[in-house]
Every structure is written in structure tokens, then in C-alpha cells.
DRENDO-1510 file (C-alpha; in Angstrom, 1 decimal, always signed):
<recs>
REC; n; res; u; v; w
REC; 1; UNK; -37.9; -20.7; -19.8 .
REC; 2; UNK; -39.4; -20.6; -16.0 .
REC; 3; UNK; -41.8; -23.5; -16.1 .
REC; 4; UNK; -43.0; -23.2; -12.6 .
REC; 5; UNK; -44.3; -20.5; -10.4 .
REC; 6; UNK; -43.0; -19.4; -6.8 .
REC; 7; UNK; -45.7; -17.0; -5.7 .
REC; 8; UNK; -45.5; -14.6; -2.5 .
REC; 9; UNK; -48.2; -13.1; -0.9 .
REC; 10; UNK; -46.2; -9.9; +0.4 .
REC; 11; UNK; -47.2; -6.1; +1.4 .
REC; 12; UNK; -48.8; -3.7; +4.3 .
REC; 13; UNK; -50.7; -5.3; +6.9 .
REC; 14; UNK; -54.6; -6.0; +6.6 .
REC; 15; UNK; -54.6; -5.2; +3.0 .
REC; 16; UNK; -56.1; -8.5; +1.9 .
REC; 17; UNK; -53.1; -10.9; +1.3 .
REC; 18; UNK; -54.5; -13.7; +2.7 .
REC; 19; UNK; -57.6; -13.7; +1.1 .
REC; 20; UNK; -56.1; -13.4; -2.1 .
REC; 21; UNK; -53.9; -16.6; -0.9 .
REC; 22; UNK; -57.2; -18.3; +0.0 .
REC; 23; UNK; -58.7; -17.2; -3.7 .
REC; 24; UNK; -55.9; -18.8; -5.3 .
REC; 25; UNK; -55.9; -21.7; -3.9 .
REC; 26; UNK; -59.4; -22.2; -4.3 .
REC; 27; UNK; -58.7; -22.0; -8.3 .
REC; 28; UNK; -55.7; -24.1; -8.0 .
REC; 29; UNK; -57.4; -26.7; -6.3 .
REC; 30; UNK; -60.1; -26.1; -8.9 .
REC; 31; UNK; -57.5; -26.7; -11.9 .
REC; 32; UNK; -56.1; -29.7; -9.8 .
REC; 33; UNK; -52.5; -28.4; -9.7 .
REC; 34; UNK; -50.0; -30.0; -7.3 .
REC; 35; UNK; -48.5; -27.5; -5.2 .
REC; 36; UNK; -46.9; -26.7; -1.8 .
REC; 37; UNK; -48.3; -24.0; +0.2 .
REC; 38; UNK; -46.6; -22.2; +3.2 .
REC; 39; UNK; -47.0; -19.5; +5.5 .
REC; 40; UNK; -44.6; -17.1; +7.9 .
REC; 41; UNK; -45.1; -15.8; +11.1 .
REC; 42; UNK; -44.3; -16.8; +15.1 .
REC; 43; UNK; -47.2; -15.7; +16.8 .
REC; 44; UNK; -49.0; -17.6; +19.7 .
REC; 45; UNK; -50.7; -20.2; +18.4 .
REC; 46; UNK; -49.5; -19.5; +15.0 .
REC; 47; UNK; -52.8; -16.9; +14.5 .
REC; 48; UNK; -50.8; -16.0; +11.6 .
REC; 49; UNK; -51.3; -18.9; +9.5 .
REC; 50; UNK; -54.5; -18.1; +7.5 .
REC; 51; UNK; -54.4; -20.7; +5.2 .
REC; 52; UNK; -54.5; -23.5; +7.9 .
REC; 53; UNK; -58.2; -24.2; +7.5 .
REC; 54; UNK; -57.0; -25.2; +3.8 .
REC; 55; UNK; -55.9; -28.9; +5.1 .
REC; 56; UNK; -59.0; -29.7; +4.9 .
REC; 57; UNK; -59.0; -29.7; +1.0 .
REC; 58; UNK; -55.5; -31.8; +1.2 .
REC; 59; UNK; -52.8; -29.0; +1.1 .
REC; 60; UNK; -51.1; -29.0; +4.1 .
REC; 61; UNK; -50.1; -26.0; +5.2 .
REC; 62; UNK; -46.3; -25.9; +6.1 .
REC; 63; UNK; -44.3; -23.1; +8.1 .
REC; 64; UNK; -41.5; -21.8; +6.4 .
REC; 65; UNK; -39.1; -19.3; +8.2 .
REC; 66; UNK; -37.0; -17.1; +7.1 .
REC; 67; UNK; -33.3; -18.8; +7.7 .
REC; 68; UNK; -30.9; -20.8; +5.8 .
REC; 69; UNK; -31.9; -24.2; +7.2 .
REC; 70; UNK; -36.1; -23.7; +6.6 .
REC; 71; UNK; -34.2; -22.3; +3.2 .
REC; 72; UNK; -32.7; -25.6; +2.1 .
REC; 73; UNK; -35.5; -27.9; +3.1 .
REC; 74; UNK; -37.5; -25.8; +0.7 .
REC; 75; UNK; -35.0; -25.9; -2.0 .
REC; 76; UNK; -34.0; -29.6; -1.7 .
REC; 77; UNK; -38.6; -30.1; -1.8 .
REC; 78; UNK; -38.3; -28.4; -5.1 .
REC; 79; UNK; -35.1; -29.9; -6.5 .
REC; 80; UNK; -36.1; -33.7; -5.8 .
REC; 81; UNK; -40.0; -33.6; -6.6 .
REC; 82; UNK; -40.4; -32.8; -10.4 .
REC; 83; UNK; -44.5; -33.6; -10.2 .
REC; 84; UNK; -44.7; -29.9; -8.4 .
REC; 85; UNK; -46.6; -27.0; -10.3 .
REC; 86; UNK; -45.9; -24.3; -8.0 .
REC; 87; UNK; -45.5; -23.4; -4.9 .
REC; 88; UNK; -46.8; -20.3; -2.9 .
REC; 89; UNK; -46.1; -19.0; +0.9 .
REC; 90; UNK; -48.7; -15.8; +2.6 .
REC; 91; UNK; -46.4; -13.8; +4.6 .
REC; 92; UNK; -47.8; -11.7; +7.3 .
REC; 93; UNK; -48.0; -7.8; +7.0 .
REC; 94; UNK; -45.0; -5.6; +7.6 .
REC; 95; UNK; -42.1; -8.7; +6.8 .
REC; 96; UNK; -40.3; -6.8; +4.0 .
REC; 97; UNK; -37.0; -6.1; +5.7 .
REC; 98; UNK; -36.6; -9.3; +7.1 .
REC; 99; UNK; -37.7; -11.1; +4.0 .
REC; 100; UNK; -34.9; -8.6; +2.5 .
REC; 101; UNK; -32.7; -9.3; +5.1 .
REC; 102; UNK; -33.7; -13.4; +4.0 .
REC; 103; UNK; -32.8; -12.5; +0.1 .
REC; 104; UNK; -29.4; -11.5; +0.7 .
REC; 105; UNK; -28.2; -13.9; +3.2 .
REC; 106; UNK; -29.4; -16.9; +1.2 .
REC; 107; UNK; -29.9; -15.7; -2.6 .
REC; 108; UNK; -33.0; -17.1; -2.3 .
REC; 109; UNK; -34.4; -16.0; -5.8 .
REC; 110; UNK; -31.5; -16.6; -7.7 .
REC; 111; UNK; -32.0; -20.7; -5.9 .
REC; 112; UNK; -35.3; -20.6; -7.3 .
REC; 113; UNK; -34.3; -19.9; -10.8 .
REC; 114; UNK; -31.5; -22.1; -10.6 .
REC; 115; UNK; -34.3; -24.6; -10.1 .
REC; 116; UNK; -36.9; -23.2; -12.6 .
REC; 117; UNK; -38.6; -21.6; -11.0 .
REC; 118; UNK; -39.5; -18.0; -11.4 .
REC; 119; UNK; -40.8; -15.9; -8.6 .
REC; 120; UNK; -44.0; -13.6; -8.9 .
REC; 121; UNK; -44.6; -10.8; -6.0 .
REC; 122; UNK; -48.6; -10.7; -5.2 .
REC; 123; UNK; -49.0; -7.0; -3.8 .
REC; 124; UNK; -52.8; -6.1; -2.6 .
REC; 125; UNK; -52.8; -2.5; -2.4 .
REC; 126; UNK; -55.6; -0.1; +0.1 .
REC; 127; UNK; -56.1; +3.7; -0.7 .
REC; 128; UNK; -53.6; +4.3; +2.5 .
REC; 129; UNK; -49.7; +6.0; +1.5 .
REC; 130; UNK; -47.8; +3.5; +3.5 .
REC; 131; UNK; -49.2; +0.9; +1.4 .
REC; 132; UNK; -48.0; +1.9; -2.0 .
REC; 133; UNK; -44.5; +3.1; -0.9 .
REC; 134; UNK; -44.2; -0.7; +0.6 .
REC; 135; UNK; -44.6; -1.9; -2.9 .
REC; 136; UNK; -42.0; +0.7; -4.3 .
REC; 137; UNK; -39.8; -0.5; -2.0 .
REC; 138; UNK; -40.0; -4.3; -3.0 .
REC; 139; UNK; -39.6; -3.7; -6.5 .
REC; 140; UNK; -36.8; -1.0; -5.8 .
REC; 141; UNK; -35.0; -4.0; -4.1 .
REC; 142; UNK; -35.9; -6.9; -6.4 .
REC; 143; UNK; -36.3; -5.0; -10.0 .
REC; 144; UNK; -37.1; -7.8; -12.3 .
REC; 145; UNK; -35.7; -10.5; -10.8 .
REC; 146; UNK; -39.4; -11.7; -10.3 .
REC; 147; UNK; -43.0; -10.8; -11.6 .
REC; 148; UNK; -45.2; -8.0; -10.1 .
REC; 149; UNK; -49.1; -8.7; -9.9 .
REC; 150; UNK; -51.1; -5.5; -7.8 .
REC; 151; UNK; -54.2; -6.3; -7.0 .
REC; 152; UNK; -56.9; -3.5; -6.3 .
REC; 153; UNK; -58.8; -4.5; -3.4 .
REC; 154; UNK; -62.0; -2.8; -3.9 .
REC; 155; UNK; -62.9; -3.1; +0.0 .
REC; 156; UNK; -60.9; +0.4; +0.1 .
REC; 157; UNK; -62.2; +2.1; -3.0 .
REC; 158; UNK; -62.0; +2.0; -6.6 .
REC; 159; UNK; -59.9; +4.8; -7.4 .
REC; 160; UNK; -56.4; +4.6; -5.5 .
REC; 161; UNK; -54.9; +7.8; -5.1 .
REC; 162; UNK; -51.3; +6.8; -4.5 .
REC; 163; UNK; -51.3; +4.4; -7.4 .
REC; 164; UNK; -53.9; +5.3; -10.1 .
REC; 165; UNK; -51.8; +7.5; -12.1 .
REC; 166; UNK; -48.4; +7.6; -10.7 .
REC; 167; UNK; -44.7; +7.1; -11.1 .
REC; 168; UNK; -45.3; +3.8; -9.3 .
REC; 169; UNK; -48.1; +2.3; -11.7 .
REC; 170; UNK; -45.8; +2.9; -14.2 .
REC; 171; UNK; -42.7; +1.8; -12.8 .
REC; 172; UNK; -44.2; -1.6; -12.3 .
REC; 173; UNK; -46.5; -1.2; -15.8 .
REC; 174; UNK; -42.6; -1.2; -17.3 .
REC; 175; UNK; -41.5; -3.9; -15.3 .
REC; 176; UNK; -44.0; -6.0; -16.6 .
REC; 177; UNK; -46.3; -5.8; -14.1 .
REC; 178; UNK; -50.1; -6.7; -13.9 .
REC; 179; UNK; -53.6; -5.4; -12.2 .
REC; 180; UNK; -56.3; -7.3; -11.4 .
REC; 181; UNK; -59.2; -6.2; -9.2 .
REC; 182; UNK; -60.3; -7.9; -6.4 .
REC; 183; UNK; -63.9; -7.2; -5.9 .
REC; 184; UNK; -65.7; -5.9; -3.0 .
REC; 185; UNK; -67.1; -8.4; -0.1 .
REC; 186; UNK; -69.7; -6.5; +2.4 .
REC; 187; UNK; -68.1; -6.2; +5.4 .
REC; 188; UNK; -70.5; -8.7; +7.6 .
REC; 189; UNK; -70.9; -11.0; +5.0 .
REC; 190; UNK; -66.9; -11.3; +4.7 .
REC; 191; UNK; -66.8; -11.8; +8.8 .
REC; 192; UNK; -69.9; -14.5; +8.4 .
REC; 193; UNK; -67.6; -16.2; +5.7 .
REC; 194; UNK; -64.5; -15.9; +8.1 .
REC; 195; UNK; -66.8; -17.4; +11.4 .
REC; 196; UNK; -67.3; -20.6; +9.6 .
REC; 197; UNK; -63.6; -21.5; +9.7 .
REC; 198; UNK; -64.1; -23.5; +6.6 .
REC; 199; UNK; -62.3; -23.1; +3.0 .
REC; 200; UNK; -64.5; -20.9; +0.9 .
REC; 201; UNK; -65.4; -23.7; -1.1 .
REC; 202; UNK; -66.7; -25.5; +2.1 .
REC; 203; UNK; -68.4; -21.9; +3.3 .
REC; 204; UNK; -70.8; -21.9; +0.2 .
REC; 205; UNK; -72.3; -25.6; +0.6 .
REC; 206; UNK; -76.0; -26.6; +2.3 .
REC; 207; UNK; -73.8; -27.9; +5.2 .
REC; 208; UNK; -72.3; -24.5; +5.9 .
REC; 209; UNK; -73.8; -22.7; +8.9 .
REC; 210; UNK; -73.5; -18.8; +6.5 .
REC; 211; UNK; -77.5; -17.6; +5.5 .
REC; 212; UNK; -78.4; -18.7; +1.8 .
REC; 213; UNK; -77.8; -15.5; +0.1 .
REC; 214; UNK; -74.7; -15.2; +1.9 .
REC; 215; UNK; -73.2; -18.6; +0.2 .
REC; 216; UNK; -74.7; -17.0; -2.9 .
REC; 217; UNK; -72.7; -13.5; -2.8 .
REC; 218; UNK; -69.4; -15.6; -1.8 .
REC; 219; UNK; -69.8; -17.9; -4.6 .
REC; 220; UNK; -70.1; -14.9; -7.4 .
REC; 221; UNK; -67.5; -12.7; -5.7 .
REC; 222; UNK; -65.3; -16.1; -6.0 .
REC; 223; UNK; -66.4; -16.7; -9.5 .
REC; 224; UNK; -65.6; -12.9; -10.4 .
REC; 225; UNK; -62.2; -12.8; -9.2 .
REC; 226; UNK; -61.3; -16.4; -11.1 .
REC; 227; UNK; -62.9; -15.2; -13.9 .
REC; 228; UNK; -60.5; -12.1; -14.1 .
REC; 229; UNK; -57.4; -14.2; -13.6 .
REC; 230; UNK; -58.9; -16.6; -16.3 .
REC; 231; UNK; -59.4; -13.8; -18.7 .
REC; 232; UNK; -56.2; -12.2; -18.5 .
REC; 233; UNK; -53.7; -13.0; -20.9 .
REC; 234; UNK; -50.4; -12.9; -18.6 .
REC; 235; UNK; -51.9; -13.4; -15.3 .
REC; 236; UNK; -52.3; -16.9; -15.6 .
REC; 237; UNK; -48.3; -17.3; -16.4 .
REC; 238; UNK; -47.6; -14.9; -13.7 .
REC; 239; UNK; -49.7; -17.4; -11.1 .
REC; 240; UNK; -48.9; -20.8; -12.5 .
REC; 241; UNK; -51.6; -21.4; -14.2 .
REC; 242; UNK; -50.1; -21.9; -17.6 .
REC; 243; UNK; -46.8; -23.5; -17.7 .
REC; 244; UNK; -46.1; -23.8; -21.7 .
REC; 245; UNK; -44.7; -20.6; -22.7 .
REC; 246; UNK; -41.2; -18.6; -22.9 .
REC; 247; UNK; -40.5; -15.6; -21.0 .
REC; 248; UNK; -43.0; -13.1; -21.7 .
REC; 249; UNK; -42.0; -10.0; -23.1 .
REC; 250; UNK; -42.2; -6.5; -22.1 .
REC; 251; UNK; -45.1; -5.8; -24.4 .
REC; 252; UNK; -47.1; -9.4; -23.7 .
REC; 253; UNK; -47.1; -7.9; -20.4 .
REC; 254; UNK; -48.9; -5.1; -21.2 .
REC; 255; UNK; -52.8; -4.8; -20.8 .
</recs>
């Protein structure tokens, strides 16, 4: 049996990855789970690291590169601190084939496993092509040597013409794989929420500097996507939620 949870935030760029990162850690925080959080990237000023502003709720956000030596600080982290739930890193848009290039080099998964943990894939999907062949490609590469959750990021549409329906949705349906839907954030109201540089749960408080009803749309649109997660009955294994159970089976997997 897995007991714990490595989750990666992974897929085309501007697709929502990060804010699902930010989501989840909202609810783990909320469900007071010990975890390490990381992120990827090198550019100036490490712009790539969305999750920074989530210090301030007593994560600290870590870098974590893709080479042998970031590799084994990781794995020795996991190996020596027992009190960890899970553990989840946001990689930036457009990584796969170095994250590939990572796999093979270091066996990375087959590490985690070793340790107990089990590795879940978070792939946020658009309406564009590129997006959905990008998540053919990872599980093409990493079959089910790790867990497969697509969310639907309704900020595109709610019918996804290169998934909805298609050899892909059921490739990953018979890997296992899960959908949740990640509902739809107005536009300005998502850029007021971004402009306070705060953790969501921060953004939605008197002291916040977003209008009233802003806080209040935030707030349900957080509440809507926990509440799916909550409600799901293999979602919560897949994220780390739940730790008490065997390896699901094909048909638990199932909606």
C-alpha cells in the first residue's frame, strides 16, 4: 500500500497549474496536513515560483531542480521525516521532456515508491490541441506508474473538444484516471485576486485590499472546487487526502 502522496502540477503553459497548486494547498492547510511544497523553474527573479506568497501560511516554498543532487536531498527529506503527508512541486509550463529526461536519469518514481510514496500527475487541460496531446504524451511515457487527475478548467469552456469523448479520455478513464472541474473565475476578478499578492485565504479577509463581492465570489469558487475534491470518492486518495486505504482498483477508480 502507497500511504503517502507525491503530487505534480505538470502540463501546457497557462492552463491553470498553479492555481490548482494554490487551491490545494489552501485545503491541505485547511485539513492541517504536514507537507513539503516545491516549485521548478530558473527565471529572473524566480517569477516562476507561484506558490511563494504561500510562506506566509508556514509552507515554505523550496526550489527543486531537475538533477541528481536536488534528486537526493528530496529523497533523503522523505526517507528520514516519517511525520510527512505528502509532498507536492508546480512545475512550470512546457517542462515535460526535461522532467522526462529527469525520470530516466534518476528513476525518480520508482525512489518514490521505494519510499511509499505514490506519485499522482495533476494535468489542467484548455480547449487548445497542443494541450491534450501534452497529457497523452505523459501518460504514454509513465503508464501507470503513477495516478492521472484532469482537471477541466472551465475558464476555457465547458465542453473540450480534444478530450470530451476521445481515445484520450478513455485511455486515462482505463488507467484509472479522474476529472474534476475547476470552476470558472471572471477574468478581472481573478487578476484583482492575483494583485493582492496574498494566499487566497488572506485575499478574502476585511484586511484584503479586493472589493467585498470580490472576496465573496473567491470564497465560493474556493469552496466549490474543495467541495468537488471532498465529494469524490478516489480524488481524495489520488491528492493525499486520505491515507488509510490499499491500492485502489481499476473499477474504484471509476466515476
Amino acid at each position: 500500500m502507497f500511504r503517502r502522496r507525491f503530487i505534480i502540477t505538470i502540463g501546457d503553459s497557462r492552463v491553470g497549474k498553479s492555481t490548482v497548486s494554490r487551491l490545494l494547498l489552501e485545503l491541505y492547510k485547511k485539513h492541517d496536513l504536514n507537507i513539503r511544497a516545491f516549485y521548478h523553474g530558473h527565471r529572473p527573479g524566480d517569477l516562476s515560483n507561484k506558490l511563494s506568497v504561500y510562506d506566509k501560511l508556514g509552507f515554505n516554498i523550496r526550489h527543486l531542480g531537475l538533477n541528481r543532487g536536488d534528486s537526493d536531498l528530496l529523497l533523503n527529506e522523505l526517507e528520514m521525516f516519517s511525520e510527512i503527508d505528502l509532498a507536492l512541486t508546480d512545475m512550470p509550463g512546457q517542462n515535460l521532456l526535461d522532467f522526462f529526461r529527469f525520470e530516466k536519469e534518476i528513476y525518480f518514481l520508482e525512489n518514490l515508491n521505494s519510499l511509499g510514496y505514490r506519485a499522482t500527475f495533476i494535468h489542467p487541460i484548455s480547449n487548445r490541441r497542443d494541450c491534450v496531446e501534452y497529457l497523452q504524451s505523459l501518460y504514454h511515457i509513465f503508464g501507470n506508474c503513477g495516478d492521472y487527475l484532469v482537471v477541466k478548467n472551465q475558464h476555457f469552456s465547458n465542453f473540450f473538444k480534444y478530450y470530451d469523448g476521445t481515445h484520450i479520455q478513455e485511455d486515462i478513464n482505463n488507467l484509472g484516471g479522474v476529472e474534476l472541474i475547476l470552476p470558472k473565475l471572471e477574468d478581472y476578478i481573478y487578476q484583482d485576486l492575483e494583485d493582492t499578492n496574498l494566499p487566497y485565504k488572506m485575499a478574502i479577509t476585511i484586511e484584503s485590499d479586493m472589493q467585498v463581492l470580490y472576496r465573496s465570489v473567491v470564497f465560493n469558487w474556493m469552496e466549490s472546487f474543495h467541495d468537488t475534491v471532498m465529494d469524490h470518492k478516489v480524488a481524495p486518495v489520488y491528492l493525499g487526502l486520505k491515507r488509510d486505504r490499499t491500492e485502489l482498483t481499476q473499477q474504484e477508480a471509476s466515476f
